[in-house]
C-alpha positions in Angstrom: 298.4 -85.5 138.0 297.5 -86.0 141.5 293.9 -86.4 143.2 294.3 -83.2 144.8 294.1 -81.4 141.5 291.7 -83.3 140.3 289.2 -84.2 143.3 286.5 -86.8 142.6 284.8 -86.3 145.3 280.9 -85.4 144.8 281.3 -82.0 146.9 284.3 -81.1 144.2 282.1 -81.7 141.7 279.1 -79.5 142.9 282.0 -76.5 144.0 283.1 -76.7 139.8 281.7 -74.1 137.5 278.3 -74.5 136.7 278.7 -73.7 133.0 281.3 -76.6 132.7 279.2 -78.8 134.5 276.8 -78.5 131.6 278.7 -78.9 129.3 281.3 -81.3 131.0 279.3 -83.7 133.2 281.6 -85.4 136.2 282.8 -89.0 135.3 281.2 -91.5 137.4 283.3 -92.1 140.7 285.8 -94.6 140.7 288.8 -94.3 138.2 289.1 -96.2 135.2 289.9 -94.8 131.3 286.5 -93.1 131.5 288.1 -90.9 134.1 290.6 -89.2 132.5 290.5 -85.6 133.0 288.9 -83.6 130.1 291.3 -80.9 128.3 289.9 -77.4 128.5 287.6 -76.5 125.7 288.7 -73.3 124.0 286.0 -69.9 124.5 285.6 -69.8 120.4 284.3 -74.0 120.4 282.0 -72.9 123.5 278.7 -73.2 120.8 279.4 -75.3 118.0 278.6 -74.2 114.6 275.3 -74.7 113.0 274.8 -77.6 110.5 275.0 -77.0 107.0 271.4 -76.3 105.2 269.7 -79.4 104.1 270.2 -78.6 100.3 273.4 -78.0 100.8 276.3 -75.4 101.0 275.0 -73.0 98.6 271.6 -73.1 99.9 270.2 -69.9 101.8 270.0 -69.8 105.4 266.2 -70.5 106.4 266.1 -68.9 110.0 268.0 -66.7 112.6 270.4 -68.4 114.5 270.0 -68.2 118.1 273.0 -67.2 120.0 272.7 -68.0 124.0 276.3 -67.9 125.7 277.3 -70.4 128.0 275.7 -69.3 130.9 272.3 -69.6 129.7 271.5 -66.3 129.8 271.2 -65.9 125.6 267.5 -64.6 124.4 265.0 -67.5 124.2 263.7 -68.3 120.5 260.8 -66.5 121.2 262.5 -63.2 122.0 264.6 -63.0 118.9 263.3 -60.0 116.7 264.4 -59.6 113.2 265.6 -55.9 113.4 266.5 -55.4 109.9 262.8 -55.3 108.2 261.6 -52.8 110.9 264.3 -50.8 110.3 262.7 -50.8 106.6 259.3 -49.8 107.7 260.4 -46.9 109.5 262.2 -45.6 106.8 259.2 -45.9 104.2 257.5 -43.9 106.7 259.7 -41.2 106.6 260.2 -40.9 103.0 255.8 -40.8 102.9 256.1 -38.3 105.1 258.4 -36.4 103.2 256.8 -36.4 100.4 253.7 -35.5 101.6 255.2 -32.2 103.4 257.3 -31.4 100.2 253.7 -31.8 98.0 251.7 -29.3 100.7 254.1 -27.0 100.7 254.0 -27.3 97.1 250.4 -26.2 97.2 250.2 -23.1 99.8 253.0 -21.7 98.0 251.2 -22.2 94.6 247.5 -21.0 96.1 250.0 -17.7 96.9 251.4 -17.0 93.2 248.9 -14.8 91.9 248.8 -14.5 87.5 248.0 -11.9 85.7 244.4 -13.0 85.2 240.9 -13.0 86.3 238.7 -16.0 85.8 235.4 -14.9 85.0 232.7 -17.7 85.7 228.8 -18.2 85.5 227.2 -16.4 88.9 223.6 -16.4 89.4 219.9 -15.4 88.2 217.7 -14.4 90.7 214.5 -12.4 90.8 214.7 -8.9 90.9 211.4 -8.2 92.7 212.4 -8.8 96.2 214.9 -5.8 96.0 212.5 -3.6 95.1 209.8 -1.5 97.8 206.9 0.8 96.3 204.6 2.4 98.8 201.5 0.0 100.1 198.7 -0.1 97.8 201.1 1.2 94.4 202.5 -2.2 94.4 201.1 -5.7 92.9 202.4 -9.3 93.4 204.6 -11.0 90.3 203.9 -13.9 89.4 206.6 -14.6 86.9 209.4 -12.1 88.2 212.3 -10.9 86.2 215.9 -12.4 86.6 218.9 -10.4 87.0 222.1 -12.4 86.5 225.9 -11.7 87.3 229.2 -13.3 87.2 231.7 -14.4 89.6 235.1 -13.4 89.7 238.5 -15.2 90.5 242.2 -14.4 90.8 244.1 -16.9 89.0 246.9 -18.5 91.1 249.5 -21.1 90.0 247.4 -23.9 91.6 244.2 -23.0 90.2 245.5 -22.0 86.2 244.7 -25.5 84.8 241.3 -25.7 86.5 240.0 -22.3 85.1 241.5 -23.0 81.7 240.1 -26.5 81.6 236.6 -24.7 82.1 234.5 -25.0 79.1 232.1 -22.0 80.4 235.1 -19.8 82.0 236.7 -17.2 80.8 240.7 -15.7 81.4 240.9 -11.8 80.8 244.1 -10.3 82.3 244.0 -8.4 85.4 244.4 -4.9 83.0 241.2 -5.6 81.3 239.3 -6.1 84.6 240.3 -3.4 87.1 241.8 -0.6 84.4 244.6 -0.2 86.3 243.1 0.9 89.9 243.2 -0.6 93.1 240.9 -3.0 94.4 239.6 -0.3 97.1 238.9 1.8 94.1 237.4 -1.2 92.0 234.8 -1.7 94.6 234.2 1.8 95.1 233.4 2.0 91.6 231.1 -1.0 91.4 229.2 0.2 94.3 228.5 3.8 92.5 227.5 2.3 89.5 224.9 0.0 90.7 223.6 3.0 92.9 223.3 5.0 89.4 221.7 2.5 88.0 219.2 2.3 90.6 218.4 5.6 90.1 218.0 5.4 86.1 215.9 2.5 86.9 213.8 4.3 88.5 213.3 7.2 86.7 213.1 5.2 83.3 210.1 3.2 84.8 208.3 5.7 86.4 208.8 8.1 83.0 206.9 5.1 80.9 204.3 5.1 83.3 203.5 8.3 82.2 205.0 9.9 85.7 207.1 12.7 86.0 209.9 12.8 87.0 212.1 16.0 86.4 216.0 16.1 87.7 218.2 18.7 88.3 222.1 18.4 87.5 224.1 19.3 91.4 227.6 18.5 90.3 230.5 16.4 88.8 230.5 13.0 90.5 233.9 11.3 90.8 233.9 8.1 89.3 237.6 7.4 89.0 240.7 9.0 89.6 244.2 8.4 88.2 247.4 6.6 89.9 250.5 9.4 90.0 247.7 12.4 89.8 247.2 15.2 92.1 243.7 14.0 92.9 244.7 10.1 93.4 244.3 9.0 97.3 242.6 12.8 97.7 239.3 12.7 95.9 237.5 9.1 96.2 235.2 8.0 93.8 232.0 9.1 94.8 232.5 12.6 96.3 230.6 15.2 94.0 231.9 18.5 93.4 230.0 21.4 93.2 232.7 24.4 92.8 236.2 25.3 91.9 237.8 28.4 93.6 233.9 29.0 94.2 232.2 29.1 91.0 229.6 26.8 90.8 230.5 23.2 88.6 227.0 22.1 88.5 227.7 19.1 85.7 231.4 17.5 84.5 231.3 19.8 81.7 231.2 22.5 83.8 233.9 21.8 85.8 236.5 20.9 83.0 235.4 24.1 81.5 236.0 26.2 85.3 239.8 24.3 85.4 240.7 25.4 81.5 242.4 28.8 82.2 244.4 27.0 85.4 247.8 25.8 84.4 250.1 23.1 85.7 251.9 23.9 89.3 248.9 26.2 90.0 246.2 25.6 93.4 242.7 25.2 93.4 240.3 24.9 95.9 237.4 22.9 95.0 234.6 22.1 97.0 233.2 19.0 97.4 230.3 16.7 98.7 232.5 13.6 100.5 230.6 10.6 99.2 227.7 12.9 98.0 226.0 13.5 100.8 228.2 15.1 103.4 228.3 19.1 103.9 230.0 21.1 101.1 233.7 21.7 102.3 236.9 22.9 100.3 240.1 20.4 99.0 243.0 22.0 97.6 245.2 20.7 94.9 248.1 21.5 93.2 247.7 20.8 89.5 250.6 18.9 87.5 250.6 17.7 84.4 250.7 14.0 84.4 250.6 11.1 81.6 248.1 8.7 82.2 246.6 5.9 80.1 243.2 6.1 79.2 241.5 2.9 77.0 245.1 1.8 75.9 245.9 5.8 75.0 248.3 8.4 76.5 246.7 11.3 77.5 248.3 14.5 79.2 246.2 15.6 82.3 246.6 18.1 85.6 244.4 16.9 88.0 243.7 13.3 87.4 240.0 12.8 87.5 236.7 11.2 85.7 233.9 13.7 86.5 230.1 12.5 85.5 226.9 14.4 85.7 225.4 13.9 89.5 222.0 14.9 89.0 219.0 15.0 92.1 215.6 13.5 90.9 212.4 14.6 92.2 209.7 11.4 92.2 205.8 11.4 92.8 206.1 8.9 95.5 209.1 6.5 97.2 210.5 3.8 95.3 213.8 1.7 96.5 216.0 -0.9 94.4 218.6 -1.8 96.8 220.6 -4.3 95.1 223.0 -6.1 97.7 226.1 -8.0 96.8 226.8 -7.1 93.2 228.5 -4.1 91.7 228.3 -2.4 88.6 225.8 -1.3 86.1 224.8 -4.3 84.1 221.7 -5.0 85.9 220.2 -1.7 84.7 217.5 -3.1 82.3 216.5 -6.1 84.9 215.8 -3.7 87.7 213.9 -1.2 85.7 211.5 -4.3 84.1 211.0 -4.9 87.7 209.3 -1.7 88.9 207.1 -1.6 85.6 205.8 -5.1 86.7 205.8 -4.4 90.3 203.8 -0.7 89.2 202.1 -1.9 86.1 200.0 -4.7 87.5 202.3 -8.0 87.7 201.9 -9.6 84.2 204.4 -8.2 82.2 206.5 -11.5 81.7 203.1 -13.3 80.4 204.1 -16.3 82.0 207.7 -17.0 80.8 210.8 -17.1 83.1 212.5 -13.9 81.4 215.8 -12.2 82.3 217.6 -9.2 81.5 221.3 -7.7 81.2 222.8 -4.4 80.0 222.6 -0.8 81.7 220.1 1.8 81.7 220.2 5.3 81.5 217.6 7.8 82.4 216.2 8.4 78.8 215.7 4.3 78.5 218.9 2.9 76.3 220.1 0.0 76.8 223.7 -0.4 77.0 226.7 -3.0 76.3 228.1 -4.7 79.1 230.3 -7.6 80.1 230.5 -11.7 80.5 227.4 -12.1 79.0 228.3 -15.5 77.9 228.6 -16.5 81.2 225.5 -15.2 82.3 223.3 -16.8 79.5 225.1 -20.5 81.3 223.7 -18.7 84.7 220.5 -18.0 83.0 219.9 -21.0 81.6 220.5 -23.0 85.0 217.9 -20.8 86.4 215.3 -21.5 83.6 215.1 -19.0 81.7 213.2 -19.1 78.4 213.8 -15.5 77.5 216.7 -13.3 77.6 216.8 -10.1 76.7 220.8 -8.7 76.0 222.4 -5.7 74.4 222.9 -6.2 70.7 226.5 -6.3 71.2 226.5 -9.2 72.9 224.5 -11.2 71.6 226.7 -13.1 68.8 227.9 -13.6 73.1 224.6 -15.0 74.5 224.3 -17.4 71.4 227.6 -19.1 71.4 226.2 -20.7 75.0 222.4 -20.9 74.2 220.4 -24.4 74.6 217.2 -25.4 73.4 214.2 -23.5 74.7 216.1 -20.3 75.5 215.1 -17.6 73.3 217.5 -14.8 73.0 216.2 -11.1 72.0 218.8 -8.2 71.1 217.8 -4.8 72.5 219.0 -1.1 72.7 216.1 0.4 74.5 213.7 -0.2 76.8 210.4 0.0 74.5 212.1 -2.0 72.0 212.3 -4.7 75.1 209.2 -4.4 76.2 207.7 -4.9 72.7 209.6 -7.6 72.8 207.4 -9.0 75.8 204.2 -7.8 74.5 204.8 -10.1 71.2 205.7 -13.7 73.9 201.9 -12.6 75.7 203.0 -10.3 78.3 201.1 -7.5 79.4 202.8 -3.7 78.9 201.3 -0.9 80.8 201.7 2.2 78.6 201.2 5.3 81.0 199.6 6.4 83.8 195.4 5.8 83.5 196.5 2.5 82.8 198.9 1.8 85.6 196.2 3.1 87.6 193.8 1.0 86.4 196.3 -1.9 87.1 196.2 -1.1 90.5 192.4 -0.3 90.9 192.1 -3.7 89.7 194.5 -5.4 92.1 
């Protein structure tokens, strides 16, 4: 091979790749054995393979190996990123991710499955008195004010099952047993007429044992239910009174079933009725058909579809308001009446002792049964309560949840209950010289 394929000249060597010149350094100048021209070095022996690991062949690798090609222009050591552990991280992340949206979804859909149960819990005890208004100078301050206690109600969903059942002091009644079968419009609508006639048989019960009168005249059947599938269902709401039927006058619920006897099924009648009580007289029509219902687990055959109850207007010697807000029903019938006889009667008629009441009143002063009294004696007893006065049906109720230093008293009516105050040290006005003198004293 001759020099001029093989220059030696310094120039040559600087115009030769600069890659081989790394690798393949020019020979000093001047020829000798050291000058004998290099072969070519194959692309694959470009890097030379890593040495074996220091404990030998079957030892595991201890780092990355760097790769940098010829040129130089491989990653430094420093820029090498082990890809393969990240790639690990991200797909944790997306698995905790997944799991977490599969478990929320899990829980709104759950929170939407409604059972076929209420959950009936402890509510609260509060004082009557501030619910009442008597006219200035007819009222006295109480001391020691009567409790009147409720419970709370719950629908049962999937998510919430095992919480309610894992409640010592909650109960699970199915959704029969609690609304009988009517909407939840007409479940409210209900709750809100009985509390207002209990407000009213509060009153007259209290003022009666003063010693006032207070006479009352019936006006007409009251509606205080109607039945699903009926001609009356979505026509006559709970609440509207009726007076008439094809104009003669229906002035109590006896009447009126008596006035639709001779009618038969297919038949119209006009009746005319009060909307919500107290709107002007004006005439409904109806077709009558006969219909099955269920009544308290029963089948019973009827043509209009309807739970009439006396509506009766009271005349009273002076104002008196109970205007319960936020609770429906009748069970704080006995509580509210207590209330005006200590609000009336002078202020004293607790003697002292934290004392609350549950069960419905009527006019005449019985006491009636009423519901989730168990619950309320928990709701009573956080309050601290030392007396509770209960319907004698419930109170095998009360005492399966009574603590020491609650003192439970069964009662029907409301001189047996206020006996029962008398004997713990309150003080029971009896008529009206002595609620006068209460108040001539105050």
């Amino acid at each position: 091979m001759t020099d001029d394929e093989h220059p030696t000249t310094p120039d040559a060597a600087e115009e030769r790749d600069p890659a081989a010149q790394r690798l393949f350094p020019s020979a000093p100048s001047g020829r000798g054995p050291e000058d004998t021209p290099v072969p070519p070095v194959p692309p694959d022996a470009a890097t030379p393979p890593p040495a074996p690991p220091a404990g030998g062949p079957s030892a595991a690798p201890t780092a990355v190996p760097e790769f940098r090609m010829i040129d130089g222009t491989g990653p430094r050591e420093d820029e090498i990123v082990r890809q393969t552990p990240i790639r690990k991280r991200h797909s944790l992340r997306w698995v905790f991710w997944g799991v977490a949206l599969v478990v929320v979804l899990g829980v709104f859909v759950a929170s939407r499955i409604n059972l076929n149960y209420y959950a009936i819990q402890p509510g609260t005890a509060q004082a009557v008195q501030p619910f009442i208004t008597v006219p200035p100078g007819k009222g006295h301050p109480v001391a020691d004010p009567v409790l009147l206690t409720d419970v709370e109600e719950a629908r049962v969903t999937a998510l919430s099952y095992l919480f309610f059942k894992l409640q010592s002091d909650t109960a699970l009644y199915s959704v029969p047993s609690v609304t009988g079968g009517v909407s939840p419009g007409e479940l409210d609508a209900q709750g809100a007429l009985q509390m207002s006639q209990a407000e009213t048989a509060a009153k007259v019960a209290s003022l009666r044992h003063l010693g006032y009168p207070v006479p009352g005249v019936p006006v007409g059947a009251v509606i205080a239910g109607t039945f699903p599938g009926t001609p009356a269902y979505g026509v006559l709401n709970v609440g509207d009174v009726v007076t008439a039927v094809d104009g003669k006058s229906t002035p109590t619920a006896l009447a009126l079933e008596t006035a639709l006897t001779p009618y038969r099924s297919g038949q119209s009648v006009i009746f005319t009725v009060r909307r919500n009580g107290t709107a002007p007289p004006g005439p409904v029509t109806l077709t009558l058909r006969r219909t099955v219902v269920d009544v308290d687990g029963e089948k019973v055959v009827v043509s209009v579809g309807i739970e009439p109850q006396d509506q009766v207007a009271y005349s009273y010697p002076f104002p008196v308001s109970i205007n319960v807000v936020d609770i429906g029903g009748p069970s704080a019938g006995l509580a509210m009446t207590l209330g005006v006889i200590d609000t009336l009667g002078g202020g004293h008629l607790t003697g002292g002792h934290k004392v609350a009441a549950t069960g419905t009143m009527d006019a005449s002063g019985d006491v009636g049964d009423v519901g989730g009294v168990a619950q309320k004696t928990v709701a009573v007893e956080n309050a601290g309560a030392t007396i509770f006065l209960v319907p004698p049906q419930e109170y095998g109720a009360a005492r399966s949840k009574d603590r020491p230093g609650l003192k439970i008293y069964a009662v029907s009516t409301l001189d047996q209950a206020l006996r029962v105050l008398a004997a713990n040290g309150g003080h029971v006005p009896t008529g009206t010289l002595d609620a006068a003198a209460s108040n001539a004293a105050g």
